[in-house]
Every structure is written in C-alpha cells, then in structure tokens.
ZAKOL-319733 format. One line per 8 residues: number of its first residue (from 1); their letters; for each residue x, y, z of N, C-alpha, C. Coordinates in pm, 1 decimal. Layout:
% ZAKOL-319733
NUM	A	X:Y:Z:X:Y:Z:X:Y:Z ~ ...
***
This chain:
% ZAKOL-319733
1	XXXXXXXX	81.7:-118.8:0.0:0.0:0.0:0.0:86.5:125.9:0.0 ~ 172.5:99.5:72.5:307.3:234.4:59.9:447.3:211.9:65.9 ~ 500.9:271.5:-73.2:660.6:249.1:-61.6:706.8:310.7:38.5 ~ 780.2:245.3:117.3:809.1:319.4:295.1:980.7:282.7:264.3 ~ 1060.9:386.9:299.3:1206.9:407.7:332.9:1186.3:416.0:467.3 ~ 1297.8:342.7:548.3:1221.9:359.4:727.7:1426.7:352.0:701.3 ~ 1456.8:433.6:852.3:1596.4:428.2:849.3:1610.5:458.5:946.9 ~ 1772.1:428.0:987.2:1804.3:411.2:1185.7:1738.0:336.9:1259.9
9	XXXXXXXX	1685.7:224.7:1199.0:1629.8:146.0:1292.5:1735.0:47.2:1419.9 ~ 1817.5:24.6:1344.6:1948.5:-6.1:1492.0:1948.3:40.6:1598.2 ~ 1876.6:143.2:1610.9:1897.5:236.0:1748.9:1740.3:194.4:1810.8 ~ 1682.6:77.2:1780.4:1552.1:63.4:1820.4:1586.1:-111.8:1845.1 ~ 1689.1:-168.2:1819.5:1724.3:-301.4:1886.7:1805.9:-298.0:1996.7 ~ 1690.5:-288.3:2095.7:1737.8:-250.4:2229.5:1658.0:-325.3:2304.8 ~ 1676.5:-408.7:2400.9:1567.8:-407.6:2488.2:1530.6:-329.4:2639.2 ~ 1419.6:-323.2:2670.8:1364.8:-195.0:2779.3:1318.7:-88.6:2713.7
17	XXXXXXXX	1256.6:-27.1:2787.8:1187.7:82.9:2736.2:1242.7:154.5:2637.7 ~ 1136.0:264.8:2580.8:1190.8:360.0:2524.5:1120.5:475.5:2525.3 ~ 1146.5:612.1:2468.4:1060.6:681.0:2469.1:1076.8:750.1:2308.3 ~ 966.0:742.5:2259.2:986.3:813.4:2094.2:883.3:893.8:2067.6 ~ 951.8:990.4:2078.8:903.2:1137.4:2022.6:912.2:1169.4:1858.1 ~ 796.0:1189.3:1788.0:748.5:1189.4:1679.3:683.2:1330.0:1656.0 ~ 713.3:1333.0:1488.5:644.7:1488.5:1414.5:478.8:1426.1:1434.9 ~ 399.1:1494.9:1370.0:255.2:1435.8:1394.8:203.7:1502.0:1258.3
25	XXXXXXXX	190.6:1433.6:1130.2:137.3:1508.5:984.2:11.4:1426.5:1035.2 ~ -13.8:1346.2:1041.9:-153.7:1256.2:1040.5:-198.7:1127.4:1112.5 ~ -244.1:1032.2:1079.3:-263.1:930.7:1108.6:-129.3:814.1:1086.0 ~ -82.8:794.6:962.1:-7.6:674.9:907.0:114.8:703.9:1005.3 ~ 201.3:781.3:1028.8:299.2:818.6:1115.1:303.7:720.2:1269.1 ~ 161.9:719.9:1321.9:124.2:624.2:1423.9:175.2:482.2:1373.3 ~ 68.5:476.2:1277.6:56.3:325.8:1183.5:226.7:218.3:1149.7 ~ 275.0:335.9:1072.6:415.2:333.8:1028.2:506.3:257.5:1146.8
33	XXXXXXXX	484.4:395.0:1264.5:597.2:392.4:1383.4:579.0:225.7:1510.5 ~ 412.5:189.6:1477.2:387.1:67.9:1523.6:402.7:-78.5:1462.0 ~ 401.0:-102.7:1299.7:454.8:-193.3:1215.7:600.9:-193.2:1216.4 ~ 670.2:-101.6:1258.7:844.5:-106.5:1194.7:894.2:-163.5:1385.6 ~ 826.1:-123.3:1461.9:845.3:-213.4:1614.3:747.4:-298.8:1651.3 ~ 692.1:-400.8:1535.4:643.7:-518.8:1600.6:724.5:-616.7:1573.0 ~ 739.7:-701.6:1678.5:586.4:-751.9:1774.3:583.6:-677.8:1898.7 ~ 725.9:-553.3:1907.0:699.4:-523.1:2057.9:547.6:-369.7:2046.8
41	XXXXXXXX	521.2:-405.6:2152.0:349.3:-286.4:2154.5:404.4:-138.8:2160.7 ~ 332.9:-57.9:2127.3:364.8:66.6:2151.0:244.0:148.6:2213.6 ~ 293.3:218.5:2318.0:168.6:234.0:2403.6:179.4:424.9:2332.1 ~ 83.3:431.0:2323.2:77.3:584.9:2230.7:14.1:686.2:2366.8 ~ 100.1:780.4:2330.1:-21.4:914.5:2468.3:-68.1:998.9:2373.4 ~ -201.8:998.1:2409.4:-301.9:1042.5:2290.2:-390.6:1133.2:2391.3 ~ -432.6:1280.3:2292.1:-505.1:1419.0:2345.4:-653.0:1301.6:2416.6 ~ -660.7:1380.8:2565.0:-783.6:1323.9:2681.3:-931.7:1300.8:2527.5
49	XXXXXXXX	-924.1:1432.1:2503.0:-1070.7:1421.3:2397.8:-1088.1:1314.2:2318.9 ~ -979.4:1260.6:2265.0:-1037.6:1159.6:2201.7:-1041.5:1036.6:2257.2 ~ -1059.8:1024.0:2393.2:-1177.8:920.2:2465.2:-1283.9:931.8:2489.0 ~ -1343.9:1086.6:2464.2:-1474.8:1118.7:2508.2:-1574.5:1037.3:2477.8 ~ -1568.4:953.1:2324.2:-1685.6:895.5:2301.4:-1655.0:738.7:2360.2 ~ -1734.0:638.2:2396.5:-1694.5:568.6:2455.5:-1633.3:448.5:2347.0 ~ -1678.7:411.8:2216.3:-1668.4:331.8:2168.5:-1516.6:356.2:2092.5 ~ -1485.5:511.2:2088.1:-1316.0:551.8:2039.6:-1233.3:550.0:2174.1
57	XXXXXXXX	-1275.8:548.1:2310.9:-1214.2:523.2:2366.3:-1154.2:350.1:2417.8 ~ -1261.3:298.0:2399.9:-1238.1:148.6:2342.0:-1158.3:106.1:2258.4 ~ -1157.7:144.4:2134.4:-1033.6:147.4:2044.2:-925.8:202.7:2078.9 ~ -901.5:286.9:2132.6:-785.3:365.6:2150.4:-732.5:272.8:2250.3 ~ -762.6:240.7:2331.5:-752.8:189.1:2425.5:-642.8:-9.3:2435.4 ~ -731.7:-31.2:2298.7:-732.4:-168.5:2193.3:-584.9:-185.2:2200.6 ~ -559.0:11.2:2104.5:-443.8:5.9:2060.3:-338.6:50.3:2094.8 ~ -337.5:59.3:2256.1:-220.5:75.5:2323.5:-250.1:283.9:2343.6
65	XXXXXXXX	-309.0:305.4:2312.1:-302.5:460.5:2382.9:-359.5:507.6:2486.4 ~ -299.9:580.2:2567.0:-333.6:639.8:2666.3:-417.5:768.9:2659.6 ~ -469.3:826.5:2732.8:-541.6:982.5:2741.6:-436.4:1044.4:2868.8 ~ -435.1:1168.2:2802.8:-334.0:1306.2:2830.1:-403.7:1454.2:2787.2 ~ -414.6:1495.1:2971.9:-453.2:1642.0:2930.9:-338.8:1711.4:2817.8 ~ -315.6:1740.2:2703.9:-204.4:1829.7:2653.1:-159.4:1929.4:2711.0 ~ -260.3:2019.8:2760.3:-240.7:2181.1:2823.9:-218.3:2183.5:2941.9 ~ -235.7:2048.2:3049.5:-211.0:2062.1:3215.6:-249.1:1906.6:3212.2
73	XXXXXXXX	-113.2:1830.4:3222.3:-130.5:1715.1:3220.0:-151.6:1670.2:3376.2 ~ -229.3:1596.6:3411.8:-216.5:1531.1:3549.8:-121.3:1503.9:3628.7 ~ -65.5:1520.5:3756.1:48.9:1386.8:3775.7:6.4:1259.7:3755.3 ~ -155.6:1245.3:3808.1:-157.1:1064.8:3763.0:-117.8:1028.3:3618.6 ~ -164.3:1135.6:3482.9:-118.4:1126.8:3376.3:45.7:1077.8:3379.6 ~ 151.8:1181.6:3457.0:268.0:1153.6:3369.9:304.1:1051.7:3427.9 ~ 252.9:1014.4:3597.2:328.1:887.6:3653.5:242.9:740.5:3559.3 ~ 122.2:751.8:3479.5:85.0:647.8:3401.2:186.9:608.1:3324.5
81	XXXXXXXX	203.7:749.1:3218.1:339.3:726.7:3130.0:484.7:621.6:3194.2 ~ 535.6:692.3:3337.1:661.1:669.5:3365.8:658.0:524.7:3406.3 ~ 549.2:477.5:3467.9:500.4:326.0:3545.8:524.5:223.8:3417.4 ~ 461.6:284.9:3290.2:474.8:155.2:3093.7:643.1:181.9:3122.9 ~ 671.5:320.0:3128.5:859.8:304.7:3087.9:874.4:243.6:3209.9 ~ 886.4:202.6:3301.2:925.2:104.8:3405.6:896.4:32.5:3394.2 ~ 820.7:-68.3:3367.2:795.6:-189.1:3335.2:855.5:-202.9:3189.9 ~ 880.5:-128.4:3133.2:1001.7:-183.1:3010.8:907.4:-156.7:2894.8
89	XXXXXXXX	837.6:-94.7:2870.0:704.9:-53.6:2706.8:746.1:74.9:2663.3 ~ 741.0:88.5:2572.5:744.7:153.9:2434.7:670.0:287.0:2426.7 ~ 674.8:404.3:2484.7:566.6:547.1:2524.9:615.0:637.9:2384.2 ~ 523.8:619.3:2301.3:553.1:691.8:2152.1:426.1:895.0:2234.8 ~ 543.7:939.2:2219.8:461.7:1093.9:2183.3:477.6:1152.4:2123.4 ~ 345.4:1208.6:2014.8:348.8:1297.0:1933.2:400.5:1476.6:1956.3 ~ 489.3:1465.3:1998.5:602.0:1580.1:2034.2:521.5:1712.0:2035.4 ~ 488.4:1753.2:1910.3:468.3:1862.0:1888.4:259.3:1891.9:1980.8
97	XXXXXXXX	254.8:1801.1:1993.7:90.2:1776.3:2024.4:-42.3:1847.6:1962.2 ~ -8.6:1830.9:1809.4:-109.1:1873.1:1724.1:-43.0:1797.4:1588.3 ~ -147.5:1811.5:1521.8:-97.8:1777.7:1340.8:-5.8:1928.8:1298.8 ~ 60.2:1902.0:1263.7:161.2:1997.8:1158.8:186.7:2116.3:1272.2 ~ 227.3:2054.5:1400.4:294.6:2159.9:1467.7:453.6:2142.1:1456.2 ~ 488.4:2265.0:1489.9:670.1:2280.6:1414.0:716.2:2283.8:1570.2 ~ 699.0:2271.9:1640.8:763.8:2266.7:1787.8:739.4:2204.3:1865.1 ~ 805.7:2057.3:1963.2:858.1:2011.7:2010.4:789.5:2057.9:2145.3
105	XXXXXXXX	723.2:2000.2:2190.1:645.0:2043.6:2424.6:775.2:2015.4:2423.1 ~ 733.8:2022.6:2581.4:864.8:2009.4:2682.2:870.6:1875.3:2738.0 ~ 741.7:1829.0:2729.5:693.3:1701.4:2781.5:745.3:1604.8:2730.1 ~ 786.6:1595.6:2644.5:854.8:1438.2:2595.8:1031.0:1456.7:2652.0 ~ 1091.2:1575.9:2663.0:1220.8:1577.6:2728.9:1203.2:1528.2:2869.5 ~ 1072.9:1575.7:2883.6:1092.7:1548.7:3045.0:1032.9:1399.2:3113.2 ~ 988.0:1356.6:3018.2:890.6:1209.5:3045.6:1035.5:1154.7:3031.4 ~ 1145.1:1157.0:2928.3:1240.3:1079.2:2929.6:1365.9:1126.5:3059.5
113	XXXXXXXX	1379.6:1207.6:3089.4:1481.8:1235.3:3155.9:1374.5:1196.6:3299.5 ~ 1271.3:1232.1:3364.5:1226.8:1133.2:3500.2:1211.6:1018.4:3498.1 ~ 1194.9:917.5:3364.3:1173.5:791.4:3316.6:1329.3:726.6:3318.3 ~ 1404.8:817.8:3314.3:1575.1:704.0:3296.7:1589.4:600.5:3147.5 ~ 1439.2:635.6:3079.3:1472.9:528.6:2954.2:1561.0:609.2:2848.4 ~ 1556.3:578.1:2737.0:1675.6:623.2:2627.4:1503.0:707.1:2498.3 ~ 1564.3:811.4:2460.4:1493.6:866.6:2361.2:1499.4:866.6:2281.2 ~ 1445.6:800.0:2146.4:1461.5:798.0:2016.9:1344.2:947.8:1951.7
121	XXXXXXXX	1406.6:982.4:1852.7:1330.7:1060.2:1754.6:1255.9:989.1:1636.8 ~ 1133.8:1001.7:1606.6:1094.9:966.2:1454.7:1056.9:1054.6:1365.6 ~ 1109.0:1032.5:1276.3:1064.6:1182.5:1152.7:1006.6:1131.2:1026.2 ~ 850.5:1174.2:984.1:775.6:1126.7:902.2:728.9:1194.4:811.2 ~ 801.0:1157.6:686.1:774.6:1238.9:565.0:646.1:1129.8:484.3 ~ 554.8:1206.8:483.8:445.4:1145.7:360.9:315.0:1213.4:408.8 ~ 239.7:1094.4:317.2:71.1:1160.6:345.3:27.3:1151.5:457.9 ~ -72.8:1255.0:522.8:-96.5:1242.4:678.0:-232.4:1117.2:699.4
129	XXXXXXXX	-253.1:1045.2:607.8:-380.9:1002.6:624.7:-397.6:901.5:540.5 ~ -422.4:710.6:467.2:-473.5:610.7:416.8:-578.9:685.9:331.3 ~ -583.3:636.7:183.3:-677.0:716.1:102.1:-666.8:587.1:37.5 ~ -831.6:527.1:-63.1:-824.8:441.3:-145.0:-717.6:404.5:-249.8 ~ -700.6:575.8:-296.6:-599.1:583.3:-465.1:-481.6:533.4:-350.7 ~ -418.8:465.1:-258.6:-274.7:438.0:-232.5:-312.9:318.4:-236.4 ~ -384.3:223.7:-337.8:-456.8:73.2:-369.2:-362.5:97.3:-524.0 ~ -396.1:180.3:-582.8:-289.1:236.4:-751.1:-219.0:305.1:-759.7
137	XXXXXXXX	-205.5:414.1:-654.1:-82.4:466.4:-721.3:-5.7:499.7:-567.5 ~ 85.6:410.6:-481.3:136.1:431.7:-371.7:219.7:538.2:-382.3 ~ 171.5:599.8:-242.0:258.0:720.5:-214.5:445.5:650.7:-149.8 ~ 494.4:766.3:-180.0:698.4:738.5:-114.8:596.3:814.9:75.4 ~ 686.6:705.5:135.7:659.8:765.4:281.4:829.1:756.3:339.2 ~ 859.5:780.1:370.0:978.1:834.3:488.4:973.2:793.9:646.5 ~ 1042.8:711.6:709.7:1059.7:742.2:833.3:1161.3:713.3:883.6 ~ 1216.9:842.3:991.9:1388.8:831.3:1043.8:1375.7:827.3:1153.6
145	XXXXXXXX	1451.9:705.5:1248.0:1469.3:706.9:1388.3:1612.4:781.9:1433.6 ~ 1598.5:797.7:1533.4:1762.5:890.5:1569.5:1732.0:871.2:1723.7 ~ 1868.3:855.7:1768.7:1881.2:870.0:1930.0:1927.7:986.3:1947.1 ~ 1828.2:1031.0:1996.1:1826.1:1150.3:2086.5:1903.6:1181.7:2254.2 ~ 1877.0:1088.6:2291.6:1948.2:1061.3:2467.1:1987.2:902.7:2468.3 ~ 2038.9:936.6:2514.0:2079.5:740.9:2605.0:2101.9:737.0:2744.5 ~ 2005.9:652.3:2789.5:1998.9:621.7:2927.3:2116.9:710.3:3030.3 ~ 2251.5:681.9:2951.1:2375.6:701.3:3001.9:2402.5:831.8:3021.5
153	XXXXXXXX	2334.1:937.1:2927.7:2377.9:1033.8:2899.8:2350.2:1209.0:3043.1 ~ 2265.9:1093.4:3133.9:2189.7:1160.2:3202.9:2287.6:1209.6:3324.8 ~ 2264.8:1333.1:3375.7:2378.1:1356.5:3476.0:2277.6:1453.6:3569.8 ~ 2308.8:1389.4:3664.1:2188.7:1399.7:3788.2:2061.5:1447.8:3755.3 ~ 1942.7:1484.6:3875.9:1792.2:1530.2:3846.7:1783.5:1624.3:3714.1 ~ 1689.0:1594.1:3678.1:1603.2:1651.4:3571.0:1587.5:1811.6:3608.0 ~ 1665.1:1892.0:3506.9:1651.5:2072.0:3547.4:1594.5:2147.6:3416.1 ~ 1559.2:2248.0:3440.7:1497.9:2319.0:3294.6:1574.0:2315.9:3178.8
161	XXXXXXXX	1781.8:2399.7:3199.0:1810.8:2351.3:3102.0:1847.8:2192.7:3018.6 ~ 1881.3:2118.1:3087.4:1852.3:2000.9:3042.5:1755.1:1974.2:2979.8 ~ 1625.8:1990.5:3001.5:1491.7:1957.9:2966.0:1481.2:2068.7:2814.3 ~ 1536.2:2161.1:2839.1:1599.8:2287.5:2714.9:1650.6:2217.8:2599.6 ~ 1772.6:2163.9:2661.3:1862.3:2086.4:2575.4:1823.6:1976.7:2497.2 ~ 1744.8:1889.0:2565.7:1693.4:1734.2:2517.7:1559.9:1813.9:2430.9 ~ 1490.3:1944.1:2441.6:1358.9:1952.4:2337.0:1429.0:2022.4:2200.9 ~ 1543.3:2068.6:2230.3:1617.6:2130.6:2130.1:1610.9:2036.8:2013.8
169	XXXXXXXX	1727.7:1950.9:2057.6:1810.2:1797.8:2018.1:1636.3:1726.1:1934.0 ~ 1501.2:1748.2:1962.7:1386.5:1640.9:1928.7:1388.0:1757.2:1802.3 ~ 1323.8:1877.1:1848.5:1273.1:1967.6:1743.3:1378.2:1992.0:1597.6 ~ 1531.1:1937.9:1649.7:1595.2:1955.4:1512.4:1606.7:1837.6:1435.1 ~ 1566.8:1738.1:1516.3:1570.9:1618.9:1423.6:1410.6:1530.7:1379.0 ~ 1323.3:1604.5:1493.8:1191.4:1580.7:1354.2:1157.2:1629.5:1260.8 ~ 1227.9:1804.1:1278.8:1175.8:1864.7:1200.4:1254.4:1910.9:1068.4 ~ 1418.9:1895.1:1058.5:1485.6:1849.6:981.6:1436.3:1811.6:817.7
177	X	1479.6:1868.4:747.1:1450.0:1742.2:611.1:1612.4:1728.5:533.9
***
C-alpha cells in the first residue's frame, strides 16, 4: 500500500523501554511507527478528547493509547506514562501535540529524563492520512529514527536547562529534512 524508506532502525534493537518522540502530519505516522516495532506494543499518549466517546475510547484503548490532558497534564497522567517506561514498554509521543505543529512540548524531554529510559526521535515524511488511490498509485513515505538521549547520557535530576537541551536535540531532528 506504501513504498516506505524507514531508516536508523538499529537504534531501536534494544531491549527496555523507550521513549519516541514523533512529528505528527496525520494518522499513518502512528501506523508506520507501530509496524516497523512489532511484535513489541507501543503504548501511544493520545489528546484526553479523544476518549470522550466511549466506543473511540475502546479502540484507543485496543491500541495501546493512553489519554493526556495536553495543556495541564495530570500527575496521575505523567506517573501512568513513567510506570509503561518502568515496566520496560514503548511510550511513543506525538512531540509537537497537534498535526503539523513545528515545535517540540517540553513534555517528551521530560517524560524521558524522570523515566531514565533512552529517547529515540521519529521523523515522518508522507501523506498524513490512508486514502483508497494508495490501492494504484502508492505514495513514497519516509521514516527516520535517531537517538536523541541514552539512558547514560543523564547527569543527575532533571533541570529546565537540560529539559531545554533534550527539546532542542527532538525539534531539530523531527523537524529536519
């Protein structure tokens, strides 16, 4: 259905957690970033609203995502997140926390640096969305992993610039072409 270039995946044969911070064009980006790491699950943190209805929160739910205030996340929210990276799962966030946002929260620097796991980047060039015509005429899709942090790299508690530094390091390499 889509000619897919996927690259840096070496930096994703690891075992234990991870945390991957992703651009957000659409839907397939999810799709993409969960086929290129199976069989391991990827637990997605996905905007609170789209559990509102009960039967998408069911699905969402299916498929490994969580609900997250975006604008004033809970602590029960981020300690949900940090509890999957402790037990060793896969916390994919859409970085920027909208479709076709160009900047990087703070929240994914900081889920990884209180989490102790290692941060990968994903960067997704293509269509934001599955359309019939990619049955005849497949779209080129793109996706680049990059390590961003490593476990190792961490040097004592979690401080603003650090948290500075590590959203820097996401925003130049999702947003990159």
């Amino acid at each position: 259905m889509l000619r897919d270039e996927v690259s840096g995946v070496e930096v994703l044969n690891r075992p234990g957690p991870l945390v991957i911070a992703s651009n957000h064009v659409g839907w397939l980006e999810i799709l993409l970033i969960s086929a290129v790491l199976w069989p391991r699950k990827v637990r997605f943190m996905a905007k609170r609203e789209l559990f509102a209805h009960p039967a998408a929160a069911w699905a969402l739910r299916g498929l490994g995502a969580f609900p997250i205030n975006r604008d004033h996340p809970a602590p029960s929210e981020w300690k949900a997140a940090i509890r999957l990276l402790r037990e060793g799962n896969i916390v994919c966030v859409l970085a920027s926390g909208t479709r076709g946002g160009q900047q990087a929260k703070q929240g994914v620097a900081r889920l990884a640096l209180a989490s102790g796991a290692p941060l990968v980047t994903a960067r997704y060039e293509g269509p934001p969305s599955p359309k019939v015509r990619f049955l005849f005429a497949r779209p080129r899709v793109k996706l680049h992993f990059d390590l961003a942090l490593e476990s190792s790299d961490r040097q004592g508690r979690s401080s603003r610039s650090k948290s500075d530094d590590v959203t820097k390091r996401v925003n130049e390499s999702i947003h990159s072409s």
